[in-house]
DSSP file (Angstrom, degrees, kcal/mol; ACC not computed):
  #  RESIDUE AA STRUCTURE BP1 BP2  ACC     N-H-->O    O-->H-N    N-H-->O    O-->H-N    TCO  KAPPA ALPHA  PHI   PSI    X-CA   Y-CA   Z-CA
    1    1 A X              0   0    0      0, 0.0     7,-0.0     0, 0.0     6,-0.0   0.000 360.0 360.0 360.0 -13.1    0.0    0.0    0.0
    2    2 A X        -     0   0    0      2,-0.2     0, 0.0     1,-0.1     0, 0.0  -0.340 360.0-137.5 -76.9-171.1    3.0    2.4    0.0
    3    3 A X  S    S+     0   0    0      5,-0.0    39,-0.2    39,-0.0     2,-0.1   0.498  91.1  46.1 -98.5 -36.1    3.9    5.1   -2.3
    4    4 A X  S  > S-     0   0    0     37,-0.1     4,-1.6    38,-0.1    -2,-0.2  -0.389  72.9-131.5 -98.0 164.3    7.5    3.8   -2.1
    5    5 A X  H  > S+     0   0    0      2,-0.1     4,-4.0     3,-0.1     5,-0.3   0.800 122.8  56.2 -86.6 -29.3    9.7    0.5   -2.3
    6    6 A X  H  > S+     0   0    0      2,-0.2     4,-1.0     1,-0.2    -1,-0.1   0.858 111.1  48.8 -38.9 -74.2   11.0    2.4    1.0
    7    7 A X  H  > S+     0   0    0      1,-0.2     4,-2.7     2,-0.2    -1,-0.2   0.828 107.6  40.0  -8.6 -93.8    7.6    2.2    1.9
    8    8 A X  H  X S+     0   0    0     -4,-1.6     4,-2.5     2,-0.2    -2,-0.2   0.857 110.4  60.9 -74.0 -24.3    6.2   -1.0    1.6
    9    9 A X  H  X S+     0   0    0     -4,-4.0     4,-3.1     1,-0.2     5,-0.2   0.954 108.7  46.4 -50.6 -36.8    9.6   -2.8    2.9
   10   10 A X  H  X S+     0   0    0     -4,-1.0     4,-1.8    -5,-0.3    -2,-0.2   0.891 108.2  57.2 -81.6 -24.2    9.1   -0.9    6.3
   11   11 A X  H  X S+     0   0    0     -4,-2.7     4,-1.4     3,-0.2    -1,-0.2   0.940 111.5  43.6 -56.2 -51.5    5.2   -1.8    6.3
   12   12 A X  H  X S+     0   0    0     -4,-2.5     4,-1.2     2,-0.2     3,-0.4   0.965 119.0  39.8 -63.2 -52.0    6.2   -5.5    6.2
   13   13 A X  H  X S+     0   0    0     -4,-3.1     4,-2.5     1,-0.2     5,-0.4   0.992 112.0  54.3 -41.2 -60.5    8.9   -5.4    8.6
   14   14 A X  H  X S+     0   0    0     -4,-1.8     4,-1.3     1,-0.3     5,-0.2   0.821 108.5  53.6 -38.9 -46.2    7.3   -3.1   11.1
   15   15 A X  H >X S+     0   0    0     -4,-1.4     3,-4.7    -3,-0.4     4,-2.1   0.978 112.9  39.0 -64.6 -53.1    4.4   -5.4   11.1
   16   16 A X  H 3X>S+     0   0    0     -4,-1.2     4,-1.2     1,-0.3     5,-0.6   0.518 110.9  60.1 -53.3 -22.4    6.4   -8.6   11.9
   17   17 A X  H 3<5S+     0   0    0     -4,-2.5    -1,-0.3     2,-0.2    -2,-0.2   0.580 110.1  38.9 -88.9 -21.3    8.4   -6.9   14.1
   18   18 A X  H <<5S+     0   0    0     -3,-4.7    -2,-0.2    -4,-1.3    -3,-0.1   0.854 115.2  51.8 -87.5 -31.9    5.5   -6.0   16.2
   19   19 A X  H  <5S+     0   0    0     -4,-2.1    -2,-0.2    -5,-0.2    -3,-0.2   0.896 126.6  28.0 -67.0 -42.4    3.6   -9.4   15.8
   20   20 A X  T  <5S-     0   0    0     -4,-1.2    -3,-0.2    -5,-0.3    -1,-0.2   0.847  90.8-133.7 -82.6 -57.7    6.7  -11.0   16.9
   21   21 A X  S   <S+     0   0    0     -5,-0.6    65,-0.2     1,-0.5     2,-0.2   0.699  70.1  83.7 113.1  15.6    8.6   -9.1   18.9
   22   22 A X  S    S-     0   0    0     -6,-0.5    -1,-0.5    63,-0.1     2,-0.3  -0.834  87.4 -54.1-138.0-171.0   12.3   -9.6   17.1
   23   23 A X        -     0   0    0     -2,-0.2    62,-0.2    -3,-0.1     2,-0.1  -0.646  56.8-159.1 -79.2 119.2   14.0   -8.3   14.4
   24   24 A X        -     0   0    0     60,-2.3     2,-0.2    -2,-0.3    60,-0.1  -0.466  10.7-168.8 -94.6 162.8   12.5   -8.2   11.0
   25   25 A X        +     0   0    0     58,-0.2     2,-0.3    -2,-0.1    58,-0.2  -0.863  12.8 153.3-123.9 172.9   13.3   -8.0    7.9
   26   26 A X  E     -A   82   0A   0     56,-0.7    56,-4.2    -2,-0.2     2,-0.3  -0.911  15.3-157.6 173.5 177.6   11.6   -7.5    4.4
   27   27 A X  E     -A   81   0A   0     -2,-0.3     2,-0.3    54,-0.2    54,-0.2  -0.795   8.7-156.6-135.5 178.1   12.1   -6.2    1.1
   28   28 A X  E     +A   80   0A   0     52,-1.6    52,-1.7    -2,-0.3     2,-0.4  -0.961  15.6 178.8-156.6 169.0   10.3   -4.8   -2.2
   29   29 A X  E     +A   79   0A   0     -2,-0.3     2,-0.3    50,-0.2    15,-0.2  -0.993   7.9 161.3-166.4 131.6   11.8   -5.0   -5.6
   30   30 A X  E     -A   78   0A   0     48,-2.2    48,-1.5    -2,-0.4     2,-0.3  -0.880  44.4 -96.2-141.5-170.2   10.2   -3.7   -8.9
   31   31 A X  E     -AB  77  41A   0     10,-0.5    10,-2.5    -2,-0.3     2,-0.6  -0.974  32.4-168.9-108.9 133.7   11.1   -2.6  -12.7
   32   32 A X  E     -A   76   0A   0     44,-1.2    44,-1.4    -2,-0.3     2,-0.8  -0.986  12.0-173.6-120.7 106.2   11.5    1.5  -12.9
   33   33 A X  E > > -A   75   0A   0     -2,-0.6     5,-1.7    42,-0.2     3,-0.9  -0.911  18.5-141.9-110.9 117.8   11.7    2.1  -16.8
   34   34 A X  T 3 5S+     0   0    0     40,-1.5     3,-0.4    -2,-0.8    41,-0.1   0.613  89.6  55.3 -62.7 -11.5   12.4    5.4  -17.4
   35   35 A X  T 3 5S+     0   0    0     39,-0.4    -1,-0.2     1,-0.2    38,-0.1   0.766 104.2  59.1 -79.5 -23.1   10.3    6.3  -20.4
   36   36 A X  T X 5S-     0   0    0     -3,-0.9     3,-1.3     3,-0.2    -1,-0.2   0.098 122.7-109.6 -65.7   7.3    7.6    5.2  -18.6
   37   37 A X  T 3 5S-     0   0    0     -3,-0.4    -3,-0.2     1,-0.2     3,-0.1   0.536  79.4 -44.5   9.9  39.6    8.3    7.7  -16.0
   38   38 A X  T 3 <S+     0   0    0     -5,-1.7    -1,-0.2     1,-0.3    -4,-0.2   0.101 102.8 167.2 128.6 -21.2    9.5    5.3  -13.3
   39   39 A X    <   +     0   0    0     -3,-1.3     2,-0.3    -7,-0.2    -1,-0.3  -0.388  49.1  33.1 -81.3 143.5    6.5    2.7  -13.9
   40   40 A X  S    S+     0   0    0     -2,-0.2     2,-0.4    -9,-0.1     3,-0.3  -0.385  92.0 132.5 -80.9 -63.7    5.4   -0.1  -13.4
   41   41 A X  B >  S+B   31   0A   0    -10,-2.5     3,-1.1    -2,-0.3   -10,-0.5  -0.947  79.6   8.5  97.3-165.4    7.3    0.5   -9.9
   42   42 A X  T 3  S+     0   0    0     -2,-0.4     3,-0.3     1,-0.3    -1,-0.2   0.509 129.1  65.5  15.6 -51.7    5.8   -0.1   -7.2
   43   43 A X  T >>  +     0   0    0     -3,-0.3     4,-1.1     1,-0.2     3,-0.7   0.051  65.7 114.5 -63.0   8.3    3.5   -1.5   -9.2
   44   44 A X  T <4 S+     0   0    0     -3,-1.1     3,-0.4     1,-0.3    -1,-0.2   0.843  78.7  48.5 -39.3 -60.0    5.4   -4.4  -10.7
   45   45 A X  T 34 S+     0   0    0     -3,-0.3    -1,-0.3     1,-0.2     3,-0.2   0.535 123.7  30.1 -83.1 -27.8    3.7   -7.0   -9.5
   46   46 A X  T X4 S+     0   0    0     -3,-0.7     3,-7.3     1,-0.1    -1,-0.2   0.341  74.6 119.7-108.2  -6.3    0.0   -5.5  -10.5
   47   47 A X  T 3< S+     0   0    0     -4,-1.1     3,-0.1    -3,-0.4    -2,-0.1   0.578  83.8  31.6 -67.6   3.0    0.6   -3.7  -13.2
   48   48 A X  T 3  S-     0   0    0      1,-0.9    -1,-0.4    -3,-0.2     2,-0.1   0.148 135.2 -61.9-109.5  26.6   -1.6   -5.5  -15.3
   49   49 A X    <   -     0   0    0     -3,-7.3    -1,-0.9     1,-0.1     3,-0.1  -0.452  53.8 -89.6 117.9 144.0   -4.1   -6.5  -12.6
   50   50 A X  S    S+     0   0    0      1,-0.2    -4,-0.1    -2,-0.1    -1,-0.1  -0.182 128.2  51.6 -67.8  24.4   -3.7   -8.5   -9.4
   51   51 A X  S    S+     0   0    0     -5,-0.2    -1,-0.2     2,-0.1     5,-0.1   0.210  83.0 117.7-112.2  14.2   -4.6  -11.6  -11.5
   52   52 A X        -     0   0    0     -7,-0.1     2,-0.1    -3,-0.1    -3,-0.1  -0.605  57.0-138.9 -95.4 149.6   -2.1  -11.2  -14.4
   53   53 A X     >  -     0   0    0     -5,-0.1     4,-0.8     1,-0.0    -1,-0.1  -0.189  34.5 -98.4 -80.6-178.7    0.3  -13.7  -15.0
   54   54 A X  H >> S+     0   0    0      1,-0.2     3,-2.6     2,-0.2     4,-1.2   0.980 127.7  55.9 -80.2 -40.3    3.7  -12.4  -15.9
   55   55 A X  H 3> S+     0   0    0      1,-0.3     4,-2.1     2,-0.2     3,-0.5   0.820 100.6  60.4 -17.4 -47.0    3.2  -12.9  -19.3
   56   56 A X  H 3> S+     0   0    0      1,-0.2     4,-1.4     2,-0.2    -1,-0.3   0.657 114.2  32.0 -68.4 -34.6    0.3  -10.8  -18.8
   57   57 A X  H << S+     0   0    0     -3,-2.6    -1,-0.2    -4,-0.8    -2,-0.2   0.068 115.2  58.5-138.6  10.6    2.5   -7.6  -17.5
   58   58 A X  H  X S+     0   0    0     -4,-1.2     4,-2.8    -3,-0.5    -2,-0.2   0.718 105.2  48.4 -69.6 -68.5    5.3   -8.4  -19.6
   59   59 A X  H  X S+     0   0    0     -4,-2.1     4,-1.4    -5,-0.3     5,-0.2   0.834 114.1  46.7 -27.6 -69.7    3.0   -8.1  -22.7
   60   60 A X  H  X S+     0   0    0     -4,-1.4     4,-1.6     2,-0.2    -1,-0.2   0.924 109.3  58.5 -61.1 -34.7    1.5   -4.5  -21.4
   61   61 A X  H >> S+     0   0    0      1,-0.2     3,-2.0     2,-0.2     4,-1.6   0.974 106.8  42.5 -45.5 -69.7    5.0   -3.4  -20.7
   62   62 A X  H 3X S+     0   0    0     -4,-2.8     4,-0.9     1,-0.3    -1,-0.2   0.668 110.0  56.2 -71.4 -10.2    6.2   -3.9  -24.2
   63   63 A X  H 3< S+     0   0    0     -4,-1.4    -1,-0.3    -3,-0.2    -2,-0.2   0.814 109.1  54.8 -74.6 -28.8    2.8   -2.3  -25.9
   64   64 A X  H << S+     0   0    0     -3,-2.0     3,-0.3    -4,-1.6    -2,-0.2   0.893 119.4  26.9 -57.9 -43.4    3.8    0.6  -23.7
   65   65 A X  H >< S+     0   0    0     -4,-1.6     3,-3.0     1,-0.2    -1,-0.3   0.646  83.2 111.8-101.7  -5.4    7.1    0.9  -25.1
   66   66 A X  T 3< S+     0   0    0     -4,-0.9    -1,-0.2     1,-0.4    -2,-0.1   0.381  91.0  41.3 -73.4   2.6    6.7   -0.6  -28.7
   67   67 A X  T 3  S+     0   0    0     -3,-0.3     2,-0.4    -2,-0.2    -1,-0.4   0.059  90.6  93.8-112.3  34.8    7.3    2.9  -29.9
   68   68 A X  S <  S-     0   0    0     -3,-3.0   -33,-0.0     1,-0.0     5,-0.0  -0.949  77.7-122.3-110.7 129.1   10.2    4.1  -27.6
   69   69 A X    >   -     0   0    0     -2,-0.4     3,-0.6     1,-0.1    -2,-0.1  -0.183  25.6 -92.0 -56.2 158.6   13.5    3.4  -29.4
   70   70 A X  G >  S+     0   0    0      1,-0.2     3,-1.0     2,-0.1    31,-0.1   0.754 117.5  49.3 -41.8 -32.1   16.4    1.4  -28.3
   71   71 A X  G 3  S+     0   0    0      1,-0.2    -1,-0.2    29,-0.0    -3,-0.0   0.883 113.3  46.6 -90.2 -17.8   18.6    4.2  -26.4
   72   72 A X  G <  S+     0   0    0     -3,-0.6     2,-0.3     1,-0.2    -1,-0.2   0.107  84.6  93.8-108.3  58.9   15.7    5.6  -24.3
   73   73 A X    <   +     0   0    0     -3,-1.0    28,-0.8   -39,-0.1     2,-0.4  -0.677  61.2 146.1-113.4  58.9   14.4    1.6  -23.2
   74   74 A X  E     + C   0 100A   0     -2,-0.3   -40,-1.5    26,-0.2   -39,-0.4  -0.806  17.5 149.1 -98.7 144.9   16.7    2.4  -20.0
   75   75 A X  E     -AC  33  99A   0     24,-4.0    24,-1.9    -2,-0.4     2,-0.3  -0.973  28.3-149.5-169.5 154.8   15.4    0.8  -16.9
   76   76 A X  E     -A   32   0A   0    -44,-1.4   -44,-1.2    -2,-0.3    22,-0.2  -0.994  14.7-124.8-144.9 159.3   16.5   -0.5  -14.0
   77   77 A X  E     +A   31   0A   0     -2,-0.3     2,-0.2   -46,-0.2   -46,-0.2  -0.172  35.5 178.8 -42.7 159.2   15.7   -3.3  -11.0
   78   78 A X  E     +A   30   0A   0    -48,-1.5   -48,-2.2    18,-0.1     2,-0.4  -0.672  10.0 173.2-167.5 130.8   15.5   -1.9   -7.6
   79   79 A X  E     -AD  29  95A   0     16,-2.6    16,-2.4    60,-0.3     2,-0.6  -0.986  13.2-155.9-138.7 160.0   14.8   -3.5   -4.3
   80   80 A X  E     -AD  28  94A   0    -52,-1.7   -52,-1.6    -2,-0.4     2,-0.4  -0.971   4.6-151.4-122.3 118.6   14.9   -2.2   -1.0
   81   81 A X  E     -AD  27  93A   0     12,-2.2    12,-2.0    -2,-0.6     2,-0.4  -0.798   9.1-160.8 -99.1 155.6   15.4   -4.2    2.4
   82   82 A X  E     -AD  26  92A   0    -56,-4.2   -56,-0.7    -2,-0.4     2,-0.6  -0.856   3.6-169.3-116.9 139.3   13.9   -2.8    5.6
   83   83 A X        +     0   0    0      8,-1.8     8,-0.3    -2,-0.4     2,-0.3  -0.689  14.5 179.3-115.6  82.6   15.2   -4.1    9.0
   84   84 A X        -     0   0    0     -2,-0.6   -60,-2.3     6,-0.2     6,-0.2  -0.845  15.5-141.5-117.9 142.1   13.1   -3.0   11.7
   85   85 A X    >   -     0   0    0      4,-3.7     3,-0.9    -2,-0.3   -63,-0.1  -0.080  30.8-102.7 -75.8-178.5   13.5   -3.7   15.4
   86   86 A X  T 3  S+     0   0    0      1,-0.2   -64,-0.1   -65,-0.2    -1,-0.1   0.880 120.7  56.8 -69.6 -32.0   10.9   -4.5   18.2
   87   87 A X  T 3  S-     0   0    0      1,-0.1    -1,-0.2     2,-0.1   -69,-0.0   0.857 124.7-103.3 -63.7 -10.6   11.1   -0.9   19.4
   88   88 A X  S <  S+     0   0    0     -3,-0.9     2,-0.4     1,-0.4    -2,-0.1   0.918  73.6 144.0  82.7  29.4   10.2    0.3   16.1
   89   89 A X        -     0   0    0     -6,-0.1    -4,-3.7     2,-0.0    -1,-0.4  -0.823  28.7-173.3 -83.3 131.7   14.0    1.5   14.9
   90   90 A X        -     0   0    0     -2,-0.4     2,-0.3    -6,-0.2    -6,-0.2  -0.876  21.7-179.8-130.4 174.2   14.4    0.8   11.2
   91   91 A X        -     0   0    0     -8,-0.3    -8,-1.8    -2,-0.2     2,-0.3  -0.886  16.0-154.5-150.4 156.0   17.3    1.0    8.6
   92   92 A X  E     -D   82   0A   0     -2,-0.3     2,-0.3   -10,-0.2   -10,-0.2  -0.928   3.0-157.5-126.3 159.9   16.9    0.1    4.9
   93   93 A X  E     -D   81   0A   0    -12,-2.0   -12,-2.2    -2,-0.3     2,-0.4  -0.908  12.4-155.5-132.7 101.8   19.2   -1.0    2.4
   94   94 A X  E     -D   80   0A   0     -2,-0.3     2,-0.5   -14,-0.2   -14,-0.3  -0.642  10.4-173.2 -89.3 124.6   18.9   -0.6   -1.3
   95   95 A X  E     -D   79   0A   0    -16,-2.4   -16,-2.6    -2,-0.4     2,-0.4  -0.852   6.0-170.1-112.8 148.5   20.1   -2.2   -4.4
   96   96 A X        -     0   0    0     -2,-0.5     2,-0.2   -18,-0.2   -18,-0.1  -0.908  13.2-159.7-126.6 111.9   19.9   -1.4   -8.1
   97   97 A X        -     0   0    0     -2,-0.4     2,-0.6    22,-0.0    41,-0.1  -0.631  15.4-150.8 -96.3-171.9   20.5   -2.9  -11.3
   98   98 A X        +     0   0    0     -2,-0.2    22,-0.6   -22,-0.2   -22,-0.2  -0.943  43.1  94.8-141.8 111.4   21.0   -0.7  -14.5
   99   99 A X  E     -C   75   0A   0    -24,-1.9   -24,-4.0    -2,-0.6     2,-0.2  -0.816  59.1 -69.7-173.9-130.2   20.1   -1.9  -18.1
  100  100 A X  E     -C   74   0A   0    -26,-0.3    18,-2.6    -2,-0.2     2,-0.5  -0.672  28.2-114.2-151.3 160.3   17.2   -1.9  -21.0
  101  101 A X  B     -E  117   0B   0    -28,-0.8    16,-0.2    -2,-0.2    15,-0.1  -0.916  38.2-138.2 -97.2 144.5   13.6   -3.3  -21.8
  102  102 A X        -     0   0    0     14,-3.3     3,-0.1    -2,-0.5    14,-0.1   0.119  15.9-118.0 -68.3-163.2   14.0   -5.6  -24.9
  103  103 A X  S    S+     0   0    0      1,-0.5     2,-0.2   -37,-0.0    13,-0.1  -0.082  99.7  23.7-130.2  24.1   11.3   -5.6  -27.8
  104  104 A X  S    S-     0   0    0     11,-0.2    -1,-0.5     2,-0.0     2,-0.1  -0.668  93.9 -99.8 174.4 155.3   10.4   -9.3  -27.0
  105  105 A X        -     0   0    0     -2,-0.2     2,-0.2    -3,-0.1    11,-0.2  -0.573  43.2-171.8-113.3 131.8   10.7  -11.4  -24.0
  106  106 A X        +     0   0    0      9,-1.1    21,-0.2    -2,-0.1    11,-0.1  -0.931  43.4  28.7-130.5 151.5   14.1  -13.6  -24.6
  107  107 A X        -     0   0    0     -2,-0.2    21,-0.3     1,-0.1    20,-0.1   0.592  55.7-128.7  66.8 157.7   14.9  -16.6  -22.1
  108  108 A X  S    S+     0   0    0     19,-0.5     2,-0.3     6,-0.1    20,-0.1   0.933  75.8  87.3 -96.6 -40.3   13.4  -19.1  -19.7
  109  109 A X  S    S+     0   0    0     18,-1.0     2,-0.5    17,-0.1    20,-0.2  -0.328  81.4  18.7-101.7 125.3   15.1  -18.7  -16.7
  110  110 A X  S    S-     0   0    0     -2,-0.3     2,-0.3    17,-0.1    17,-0.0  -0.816  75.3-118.7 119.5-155.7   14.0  -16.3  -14.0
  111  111 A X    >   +     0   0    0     -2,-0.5     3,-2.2   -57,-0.0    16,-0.1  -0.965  64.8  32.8-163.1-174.6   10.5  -14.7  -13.7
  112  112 A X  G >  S-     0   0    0     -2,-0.3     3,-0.6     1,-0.3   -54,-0.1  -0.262 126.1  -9.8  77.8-167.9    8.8  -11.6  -13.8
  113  113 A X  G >  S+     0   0    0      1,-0.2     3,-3.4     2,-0.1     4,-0.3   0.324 107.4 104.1 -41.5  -4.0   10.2   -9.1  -15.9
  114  114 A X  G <   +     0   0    0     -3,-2.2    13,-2.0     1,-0.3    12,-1.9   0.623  66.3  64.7 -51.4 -43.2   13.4  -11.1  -16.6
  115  115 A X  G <  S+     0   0    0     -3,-0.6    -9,-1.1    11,-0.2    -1,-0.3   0.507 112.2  33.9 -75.0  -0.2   12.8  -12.2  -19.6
  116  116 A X  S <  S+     0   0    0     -3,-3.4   -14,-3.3   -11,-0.2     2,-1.0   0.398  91.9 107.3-126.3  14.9   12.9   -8.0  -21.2
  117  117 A X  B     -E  101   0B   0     -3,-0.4     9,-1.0    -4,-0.3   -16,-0.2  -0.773  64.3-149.4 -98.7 104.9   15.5   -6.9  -18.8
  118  118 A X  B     -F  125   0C   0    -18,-2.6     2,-0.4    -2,-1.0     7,-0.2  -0.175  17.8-160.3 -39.6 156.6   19.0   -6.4  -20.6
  119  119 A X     >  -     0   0    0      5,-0.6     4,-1.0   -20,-0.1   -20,-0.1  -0.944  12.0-168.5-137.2 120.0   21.8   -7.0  -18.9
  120  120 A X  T  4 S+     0   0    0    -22,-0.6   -21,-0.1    -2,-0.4     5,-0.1   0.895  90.7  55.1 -87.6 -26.7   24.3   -4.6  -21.8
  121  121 A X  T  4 S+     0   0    0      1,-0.2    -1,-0.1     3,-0.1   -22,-0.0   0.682 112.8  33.4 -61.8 -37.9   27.3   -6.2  -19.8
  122  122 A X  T  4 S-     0   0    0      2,-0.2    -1,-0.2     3,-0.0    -2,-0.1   0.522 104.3-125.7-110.0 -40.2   26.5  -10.0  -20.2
  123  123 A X  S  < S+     0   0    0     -4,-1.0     2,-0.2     1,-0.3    -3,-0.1   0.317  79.8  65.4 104.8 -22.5   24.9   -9.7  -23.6
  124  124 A X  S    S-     0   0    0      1,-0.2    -5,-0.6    -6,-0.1    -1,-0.3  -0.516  85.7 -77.3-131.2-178.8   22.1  -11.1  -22.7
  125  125 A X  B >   -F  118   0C   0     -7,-0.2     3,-0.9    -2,-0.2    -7,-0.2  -0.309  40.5-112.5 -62.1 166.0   18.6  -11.0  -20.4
  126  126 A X  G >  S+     0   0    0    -12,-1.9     3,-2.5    -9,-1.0   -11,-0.2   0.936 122.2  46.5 -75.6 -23.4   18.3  -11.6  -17.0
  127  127 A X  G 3  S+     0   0    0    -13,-2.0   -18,-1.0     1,-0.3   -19,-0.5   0.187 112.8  56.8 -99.2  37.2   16.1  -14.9  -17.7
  128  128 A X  G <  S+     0   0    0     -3,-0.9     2,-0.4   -21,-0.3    -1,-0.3   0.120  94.8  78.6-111.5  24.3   19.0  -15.8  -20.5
  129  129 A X  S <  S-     0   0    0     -3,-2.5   -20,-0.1   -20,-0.2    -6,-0.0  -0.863  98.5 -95.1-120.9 156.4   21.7  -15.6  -17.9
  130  130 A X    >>  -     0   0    0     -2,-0.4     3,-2.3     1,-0.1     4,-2.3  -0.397  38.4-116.0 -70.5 153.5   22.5  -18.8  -15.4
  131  131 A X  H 3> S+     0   0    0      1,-0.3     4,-1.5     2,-0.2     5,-0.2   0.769 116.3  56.0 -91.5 -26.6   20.7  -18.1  -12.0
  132  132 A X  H 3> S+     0   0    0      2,-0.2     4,-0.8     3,-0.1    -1,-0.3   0.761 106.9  41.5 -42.8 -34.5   24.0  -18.0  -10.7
  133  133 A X  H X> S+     0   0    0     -3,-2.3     3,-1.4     2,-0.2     4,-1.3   0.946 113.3  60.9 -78.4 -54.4   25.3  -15.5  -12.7
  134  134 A X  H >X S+     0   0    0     -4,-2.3     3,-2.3     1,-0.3     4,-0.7   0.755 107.0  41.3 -49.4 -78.9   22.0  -13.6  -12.3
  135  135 A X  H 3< S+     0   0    0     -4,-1.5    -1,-0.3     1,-0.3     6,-0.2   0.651 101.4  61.6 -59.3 -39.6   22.0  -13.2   -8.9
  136  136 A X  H << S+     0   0    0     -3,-1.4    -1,-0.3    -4,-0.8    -2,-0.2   0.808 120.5  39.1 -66.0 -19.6   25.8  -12.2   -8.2
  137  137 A X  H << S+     0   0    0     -3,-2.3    -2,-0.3    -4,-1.3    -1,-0.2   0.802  96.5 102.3-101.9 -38.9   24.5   -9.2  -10.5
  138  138 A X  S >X S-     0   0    0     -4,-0.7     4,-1.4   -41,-0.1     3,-1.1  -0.351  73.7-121.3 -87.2 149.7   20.8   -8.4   -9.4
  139  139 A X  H 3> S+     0   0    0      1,-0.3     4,-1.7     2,-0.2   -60,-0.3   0.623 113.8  57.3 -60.6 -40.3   19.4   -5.8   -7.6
  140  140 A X  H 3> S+     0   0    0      2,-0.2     4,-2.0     1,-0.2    -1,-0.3   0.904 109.3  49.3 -26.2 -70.1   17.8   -8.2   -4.9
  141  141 A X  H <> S+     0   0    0     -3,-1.1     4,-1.2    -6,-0.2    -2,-0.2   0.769 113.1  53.8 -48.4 -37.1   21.9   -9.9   -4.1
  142  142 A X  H >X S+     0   0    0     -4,-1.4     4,-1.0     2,-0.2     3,-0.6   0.971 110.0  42.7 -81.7 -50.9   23.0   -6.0   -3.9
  143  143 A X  H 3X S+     0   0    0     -4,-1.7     4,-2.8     1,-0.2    -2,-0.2   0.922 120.6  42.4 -64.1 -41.2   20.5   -5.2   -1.4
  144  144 A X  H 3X S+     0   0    0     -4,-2.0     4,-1.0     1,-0.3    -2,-0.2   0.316 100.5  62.3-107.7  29.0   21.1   -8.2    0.5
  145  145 A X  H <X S+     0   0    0     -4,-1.2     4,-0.8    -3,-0.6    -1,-0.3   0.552 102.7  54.4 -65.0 -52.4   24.4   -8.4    0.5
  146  146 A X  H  X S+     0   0    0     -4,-1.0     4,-2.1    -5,-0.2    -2,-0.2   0.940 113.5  49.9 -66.9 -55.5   24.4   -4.9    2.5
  147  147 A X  H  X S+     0   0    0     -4,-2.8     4,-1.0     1,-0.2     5,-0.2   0.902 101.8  49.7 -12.6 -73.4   22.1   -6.6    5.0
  148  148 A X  H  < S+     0   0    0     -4,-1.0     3,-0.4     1,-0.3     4,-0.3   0.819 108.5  59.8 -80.7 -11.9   23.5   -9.5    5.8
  149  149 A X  H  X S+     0   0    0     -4,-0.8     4,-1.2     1,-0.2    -1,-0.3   0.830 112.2  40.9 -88.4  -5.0   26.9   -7.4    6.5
  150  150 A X  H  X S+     0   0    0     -4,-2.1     4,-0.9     2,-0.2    -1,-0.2   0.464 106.1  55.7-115.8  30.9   25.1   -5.3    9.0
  151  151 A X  H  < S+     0   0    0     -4,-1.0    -1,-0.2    -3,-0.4    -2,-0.2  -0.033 110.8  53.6 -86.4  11.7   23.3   -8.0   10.5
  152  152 A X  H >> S+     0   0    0     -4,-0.3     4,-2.8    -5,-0.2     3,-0.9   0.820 109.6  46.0 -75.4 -67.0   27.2   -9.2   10.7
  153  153 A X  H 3X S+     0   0    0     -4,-1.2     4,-1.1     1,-0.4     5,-0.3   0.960 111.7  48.6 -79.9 -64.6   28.1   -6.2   12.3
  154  154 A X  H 3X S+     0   0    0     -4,-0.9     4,-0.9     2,-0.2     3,-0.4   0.882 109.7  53.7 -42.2 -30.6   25.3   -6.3   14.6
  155  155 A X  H X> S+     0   0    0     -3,-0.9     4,-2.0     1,-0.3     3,-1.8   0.995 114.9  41.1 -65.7 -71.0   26.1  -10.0   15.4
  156  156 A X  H 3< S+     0   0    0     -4,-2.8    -1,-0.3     1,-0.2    -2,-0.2   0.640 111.8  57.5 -52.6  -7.0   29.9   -9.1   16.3
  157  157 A X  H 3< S+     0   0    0     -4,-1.1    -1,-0.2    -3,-0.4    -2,-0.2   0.598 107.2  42.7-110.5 -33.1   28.7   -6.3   18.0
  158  158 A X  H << S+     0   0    0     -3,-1.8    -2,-0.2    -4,-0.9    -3,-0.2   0.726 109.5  65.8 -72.4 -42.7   26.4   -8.3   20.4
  159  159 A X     <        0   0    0     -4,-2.0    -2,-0.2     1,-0.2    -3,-0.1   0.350 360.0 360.0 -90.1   8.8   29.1  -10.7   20.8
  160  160 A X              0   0    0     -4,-0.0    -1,-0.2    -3,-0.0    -2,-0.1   0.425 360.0 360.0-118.7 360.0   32.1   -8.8   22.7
């Protein structure tokens, strides 16, 4: 229900963190295409509907863009994790990747947008690239990669 990825990560922690009583986490992750002016967004996951498959919101993405040329199909992943405590202290941590919408959904592997997200580095999409590769690269691994090293640092930090 937020306005933000910002947003809706700290709405999911915050709740868990009160309904439990420990430290949550949670995240939210879209596609931000810049011709689009930032959308879907926030709206990734709905943007054709809460029933659409991805097909479904792959499909309206690329009628969206099917007259935007190749150099301004710039877009990128973006997810934000929220870390919130029982007191109700939070931190977030964001990651981004940076590439392109395709003109036709290429590759099997992945979900989502995956298959019309470029990767210009790799050559390829994300759902043509190995789920290894994909991950050491995507905006999700970036976020939580900063995570888990300050829920390291908290850990050592507890422990002395």
């Amino acid at each position: 229900t937020g306005s933000s990825f910002e947003e809706n990560a700290l709405l999911k922690a915050h709740y868990f963190a009160r309904a439990l009583g420990i430290l949550s986490l949670a995240d939210d992750s879209g596609l931000e295409v810049d011709a689009l002016g930032g959308d879907p967004g926030v709206r990734s996951a709905r943007y054709a509907g809460p029933e659409a498959t991805d097909q479904e919101r792959v499909a309206l993405l690329l009628e969206k863009m099917k007259e935007v040329p190749w150099e301004r199909r710039t877009a990128r992943f973006r997810c934000v994790i929220a870390l919130v405590w029982p007191s109700g202290a939070e931190e977030t941590m964001s990651g981004s990747y940076e590439g392109y919408v395709t003109f036709r959904p290429m590759g099997y592997n992945g979900f989502g947008y995956d298959p019309v997200f470029y990767v210009p580095e790799e050559g390829k999409t994300f759902a043509e690239l190995d789920p290894i590769t994909k991950n050491s690269l995507s905006h999700r691994g970036r976020a939580a990669h900063k995570a888990a090293a300050r829920l390291r640092n908290l850990s050592q930090t507890a422990s002395r």
